[in-house]
C-alpha positions as CSV (number, residue, x, y, z in Angstrom):
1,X,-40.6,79.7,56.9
2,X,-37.8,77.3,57.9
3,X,-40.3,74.3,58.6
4,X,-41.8,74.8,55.0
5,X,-38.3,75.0,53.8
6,X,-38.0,71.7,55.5
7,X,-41.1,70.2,54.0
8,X,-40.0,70.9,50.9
9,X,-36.9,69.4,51.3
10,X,-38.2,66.2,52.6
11,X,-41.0,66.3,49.8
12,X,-38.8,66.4,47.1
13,X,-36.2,63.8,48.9
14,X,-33.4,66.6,48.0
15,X,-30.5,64.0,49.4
16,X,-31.4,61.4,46.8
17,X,-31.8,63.9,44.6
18,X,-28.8,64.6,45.4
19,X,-27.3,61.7,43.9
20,X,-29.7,61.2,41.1
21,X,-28.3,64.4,39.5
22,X,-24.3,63.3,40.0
23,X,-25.0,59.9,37.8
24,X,-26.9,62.4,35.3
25,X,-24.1,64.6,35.5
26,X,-21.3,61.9,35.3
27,X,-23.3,61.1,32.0
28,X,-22.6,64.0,30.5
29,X,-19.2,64.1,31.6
30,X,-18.9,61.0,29.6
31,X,-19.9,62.8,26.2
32,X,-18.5,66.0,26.0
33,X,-15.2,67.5,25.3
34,X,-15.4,70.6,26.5
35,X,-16.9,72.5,29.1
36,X,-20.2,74.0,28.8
37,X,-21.1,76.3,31.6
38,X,-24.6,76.9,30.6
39,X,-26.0,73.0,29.7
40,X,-23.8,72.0,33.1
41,X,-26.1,74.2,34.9
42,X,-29.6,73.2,33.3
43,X,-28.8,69.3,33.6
44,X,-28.1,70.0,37.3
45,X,-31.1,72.1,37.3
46,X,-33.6,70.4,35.5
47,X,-32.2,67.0,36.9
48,X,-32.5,68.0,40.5
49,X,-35.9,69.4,39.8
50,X,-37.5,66.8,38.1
51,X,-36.2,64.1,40.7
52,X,-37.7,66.5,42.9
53,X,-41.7,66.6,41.4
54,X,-41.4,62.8,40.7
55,X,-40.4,61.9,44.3
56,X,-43.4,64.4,45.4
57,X,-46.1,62.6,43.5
58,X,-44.9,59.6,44.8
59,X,-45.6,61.0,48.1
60,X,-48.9,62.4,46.8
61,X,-50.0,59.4,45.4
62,X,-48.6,56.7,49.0
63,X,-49.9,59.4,51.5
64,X,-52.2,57.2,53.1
65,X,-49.4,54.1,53.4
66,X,-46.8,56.5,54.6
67,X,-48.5,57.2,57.7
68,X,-48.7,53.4,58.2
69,X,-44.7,52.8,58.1
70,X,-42.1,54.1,61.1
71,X,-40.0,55.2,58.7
72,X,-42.2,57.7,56.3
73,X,-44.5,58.3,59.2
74,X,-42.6,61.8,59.7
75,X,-43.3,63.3,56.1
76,X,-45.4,66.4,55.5
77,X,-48.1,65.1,54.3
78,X,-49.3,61.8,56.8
79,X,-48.7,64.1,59.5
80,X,-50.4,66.9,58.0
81,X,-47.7,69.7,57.8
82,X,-48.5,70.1,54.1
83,X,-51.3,69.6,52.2
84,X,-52.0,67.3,49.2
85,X,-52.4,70.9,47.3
86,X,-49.4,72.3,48.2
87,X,-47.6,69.4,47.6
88,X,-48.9,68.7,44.2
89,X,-48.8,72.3,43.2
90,X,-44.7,72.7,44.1
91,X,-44.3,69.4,42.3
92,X,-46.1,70.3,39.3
93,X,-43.4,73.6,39.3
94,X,-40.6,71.6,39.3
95,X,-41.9,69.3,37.5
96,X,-42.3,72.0,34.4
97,X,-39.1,74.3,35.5
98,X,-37.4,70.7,35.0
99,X,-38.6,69.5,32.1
100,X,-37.9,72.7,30.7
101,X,-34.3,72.7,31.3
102,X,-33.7,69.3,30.2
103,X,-35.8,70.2,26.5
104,X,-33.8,73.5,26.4
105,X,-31.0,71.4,26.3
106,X,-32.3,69.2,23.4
107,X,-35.9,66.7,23.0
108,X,-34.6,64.0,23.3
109,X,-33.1,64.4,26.9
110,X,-36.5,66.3,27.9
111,X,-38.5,63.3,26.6
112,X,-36.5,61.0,28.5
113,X,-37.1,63.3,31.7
114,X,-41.1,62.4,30.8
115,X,-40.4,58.8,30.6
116,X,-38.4,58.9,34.4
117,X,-41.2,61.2,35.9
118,X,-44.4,58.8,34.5
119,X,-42.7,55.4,34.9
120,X,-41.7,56.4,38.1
121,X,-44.4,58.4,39.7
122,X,-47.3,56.6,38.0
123,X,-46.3,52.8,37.2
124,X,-43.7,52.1,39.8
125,X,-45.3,53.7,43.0
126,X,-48.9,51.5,42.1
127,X,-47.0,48.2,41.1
128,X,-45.5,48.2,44.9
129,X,-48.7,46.9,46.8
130,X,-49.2,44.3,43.7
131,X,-46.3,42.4,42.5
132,X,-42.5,41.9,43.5
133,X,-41.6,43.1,39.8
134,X,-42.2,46.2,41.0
135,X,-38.4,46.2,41.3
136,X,-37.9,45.7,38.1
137,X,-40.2,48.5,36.8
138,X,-39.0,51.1,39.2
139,X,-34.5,50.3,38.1
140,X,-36.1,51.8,34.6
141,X,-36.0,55.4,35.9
142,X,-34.0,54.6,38.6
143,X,-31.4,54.1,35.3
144,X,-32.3,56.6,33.2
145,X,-30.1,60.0,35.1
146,X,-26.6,59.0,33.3
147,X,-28.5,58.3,30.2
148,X,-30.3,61.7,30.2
149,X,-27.2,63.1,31.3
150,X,-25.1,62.1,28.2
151,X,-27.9,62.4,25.7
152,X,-27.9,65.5,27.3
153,X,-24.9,66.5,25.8
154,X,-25.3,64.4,22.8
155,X,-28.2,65.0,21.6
156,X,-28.2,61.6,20.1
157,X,-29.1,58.3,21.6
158,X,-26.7,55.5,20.8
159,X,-24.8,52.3,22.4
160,X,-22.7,54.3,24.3
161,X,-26.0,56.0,26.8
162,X,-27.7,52.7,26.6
163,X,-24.5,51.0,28.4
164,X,-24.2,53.3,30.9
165,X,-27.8,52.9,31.5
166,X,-27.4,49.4,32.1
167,X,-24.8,49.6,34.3
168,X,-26.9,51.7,36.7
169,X,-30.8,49.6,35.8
170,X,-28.6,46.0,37.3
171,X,-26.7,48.7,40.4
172,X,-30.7,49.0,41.5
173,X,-31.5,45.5,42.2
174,X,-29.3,44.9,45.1
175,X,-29.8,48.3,46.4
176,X,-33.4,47.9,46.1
177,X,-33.8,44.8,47.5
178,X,-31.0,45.9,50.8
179,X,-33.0,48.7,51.6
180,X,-36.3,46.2,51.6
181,X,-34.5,43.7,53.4
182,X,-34.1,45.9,56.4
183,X,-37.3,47.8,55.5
184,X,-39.4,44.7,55.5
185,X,-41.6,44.4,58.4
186,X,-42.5,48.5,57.3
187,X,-42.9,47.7,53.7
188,X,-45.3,44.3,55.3
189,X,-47.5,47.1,57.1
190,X,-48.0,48.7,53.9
191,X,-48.9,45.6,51.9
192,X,-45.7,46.3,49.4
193,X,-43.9,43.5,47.9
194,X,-40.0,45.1,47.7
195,X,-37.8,41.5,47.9
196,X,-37.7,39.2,45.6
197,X,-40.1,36.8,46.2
198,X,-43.1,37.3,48.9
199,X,-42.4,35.1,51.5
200,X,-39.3,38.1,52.6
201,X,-35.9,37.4,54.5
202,X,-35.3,33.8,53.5
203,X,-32.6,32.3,51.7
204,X,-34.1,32.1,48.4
205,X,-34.8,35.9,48.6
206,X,-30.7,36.5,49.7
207,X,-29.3,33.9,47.0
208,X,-31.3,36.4,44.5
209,X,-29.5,39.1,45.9
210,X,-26.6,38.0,45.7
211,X,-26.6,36.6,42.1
212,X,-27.7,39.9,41.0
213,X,-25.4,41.5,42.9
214,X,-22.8,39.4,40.8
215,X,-24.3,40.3,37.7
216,X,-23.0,44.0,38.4
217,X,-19.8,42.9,37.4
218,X,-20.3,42.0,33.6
219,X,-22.8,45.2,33.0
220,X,-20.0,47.3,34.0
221,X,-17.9,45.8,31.8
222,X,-20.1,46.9,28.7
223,X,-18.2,50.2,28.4
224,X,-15.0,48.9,28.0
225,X,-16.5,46.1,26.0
226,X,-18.2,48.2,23.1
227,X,-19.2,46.3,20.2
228,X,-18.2,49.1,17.8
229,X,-14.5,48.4,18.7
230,X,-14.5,52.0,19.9
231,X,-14.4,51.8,23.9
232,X,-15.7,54.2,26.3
233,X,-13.4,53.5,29.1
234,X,-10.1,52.1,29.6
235,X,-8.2,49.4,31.2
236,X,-7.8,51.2,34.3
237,X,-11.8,51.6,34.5
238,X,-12.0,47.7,33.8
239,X,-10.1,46.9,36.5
240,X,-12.0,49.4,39.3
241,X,-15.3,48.2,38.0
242,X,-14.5,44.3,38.9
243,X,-12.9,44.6,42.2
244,X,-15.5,46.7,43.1
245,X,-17.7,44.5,42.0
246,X,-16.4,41.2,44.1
247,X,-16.5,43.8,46.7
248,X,-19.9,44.4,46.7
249,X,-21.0,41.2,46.3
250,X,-18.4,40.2,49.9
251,X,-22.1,41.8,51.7
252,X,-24.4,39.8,49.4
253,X,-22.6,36.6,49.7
254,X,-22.8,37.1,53.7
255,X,-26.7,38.4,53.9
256,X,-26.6,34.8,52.0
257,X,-25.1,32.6,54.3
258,X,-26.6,34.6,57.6
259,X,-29.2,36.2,56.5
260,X,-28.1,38.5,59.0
261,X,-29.6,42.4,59.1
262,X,-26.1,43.4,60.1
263,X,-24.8,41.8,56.4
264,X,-28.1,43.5,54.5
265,X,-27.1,47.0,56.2
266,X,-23.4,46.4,54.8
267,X,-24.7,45.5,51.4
268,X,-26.8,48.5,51.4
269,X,-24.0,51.5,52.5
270,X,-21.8,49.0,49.7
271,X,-24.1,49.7,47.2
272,X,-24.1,53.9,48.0
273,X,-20.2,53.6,47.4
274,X,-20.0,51.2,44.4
275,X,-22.3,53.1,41.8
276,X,-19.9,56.4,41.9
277,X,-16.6,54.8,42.7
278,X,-17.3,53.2,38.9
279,X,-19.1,55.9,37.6
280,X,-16.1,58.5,38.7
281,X,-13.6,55.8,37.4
282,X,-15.6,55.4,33.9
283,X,-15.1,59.6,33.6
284,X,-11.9,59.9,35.3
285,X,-9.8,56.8,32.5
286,X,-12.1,58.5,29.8
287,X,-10.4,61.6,30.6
């Protein structure tokens, strides 16, 4: 029972999930006023699950590739722990238990929980063997938690969820692109195209990275920068979100000018702590 436990865990990718849910639920901490016990509980829920089923059919879908690369050798299903039924029928559960939070909440969060699971599971995962812009595809849900999380609470969909989605779509192309610089000879075995142009680890590839790593800085400036004259956040959040943003981009600037694994590994554990050090700070001068 404990190994399936375990399967399950590493099916559904429950760490990332992990983090998915607290930029949903960040989100929603940017909307309301009050606390609400009960929609708390069935974002959390419904996020969690539905990260869950769409990180599942991914796994459904790269079985094969996965037990090509060191790193994803180890899941259920390459080595055969679990089968492709299994797998698809637990994802399919949480898949509907988590879409059914997220419409009990209101449609229009549940219908951007559809648009996460498809563009994720069944555009993004494909596009990796055939085109670098995969990238770009897969920051759309990759984006979409603190928008689903304040339109969550909301009900409505606005200015105010679309900059917060932003902030998180540019966050994705230096993480991506990090993770796939260290990742590259696996990704190479699987015939996916994760940096930023195909020929991988050269300096054209880490310039990229670091001028979108740069670009970070104005998108999470949008909040404070509201074109309604109504900001989200205040001046304390403006100043947070640009010194962390040279921060992050200290990494980029040195993967760069070395192009140096050592420089791509610091980029990437930067980019785990800059997403909710702004996020926290966008929720924390808000309240």
């Amino acid at each position: 029972m404990n190994e399936r436990i375990k399967d399950i865990a590493s099916l559904f990718k429950v760490r990332l999930g992990f983090f998915v849910v607290v930029s949903a639920i960040l989100g929603w901490f940017m909307a309301v006023e009050s606390m609400d016990i009960r929609s708390f509980l069935m974002l959390t829920i419904g996020g969690y699950l539905l990260t869950g089923a769409s990180n599942g059919l991914n796994q459904i879908i790269e079985k094969r590739v996965d037990g090509l690369m060191s790193r994803t050798a180890d899941r259920p299903l390459p080595t055969g722990r679990m089968g492709t039924g299994a797998a698809l029928a637990y994802s399919i559960i949480a898949g509907a238990i988590g879409l059914g939070c997220l419409f009990g909440l209101n449609p229009l969060s549940g219908w951007l929980g559809v648009a996460a699971l498809v563009s994720y599971a069944f555009i993004y995962t494909p596009l990796k063997a055939k085109t670098t812009m995969s990238v770009f595809v897969g920051a759309i849900p990759g984006a979409l938690p603190p928008m689903i999380g304040y339109v969550a609470a909301t009900g409505d969909f606005g200015i105010e969820p679309g900059t917060l989605f932003a902030v998180q779509f540019m966050w994705q192309f230096p993480h991506f692109w990090a993770i796939a610089w260290l990742a590259h000879d696996d990704y190479q075995k699987a015939g996916y195209f994760m940096l930023p142009f195909r020929a991988g680890r050269t300096k054209r590839s880490a310039w990229q990275i670091f001028v979108y790593t740069l670009f970070c800085i104005p998108a999470s400036l949008l909040p404070w920068a509201l074109p309604t004259g109504d900001p989200m956040v205040g001046n304390i959040a403006l100043i947070v979100a640009i010194l962390s943003g040279l921060l992050f981009a200290v990494p980029a600037y040195r993967l760069h000018q070395t192009l140096d694994m050592k420089h791509a590994r610091t980029l990437m554990f930067a980019s785990f702590a800059y997403l909710p050090i702004v996020q926290l700070a966008f929720v924390l001068d808000k309240i």
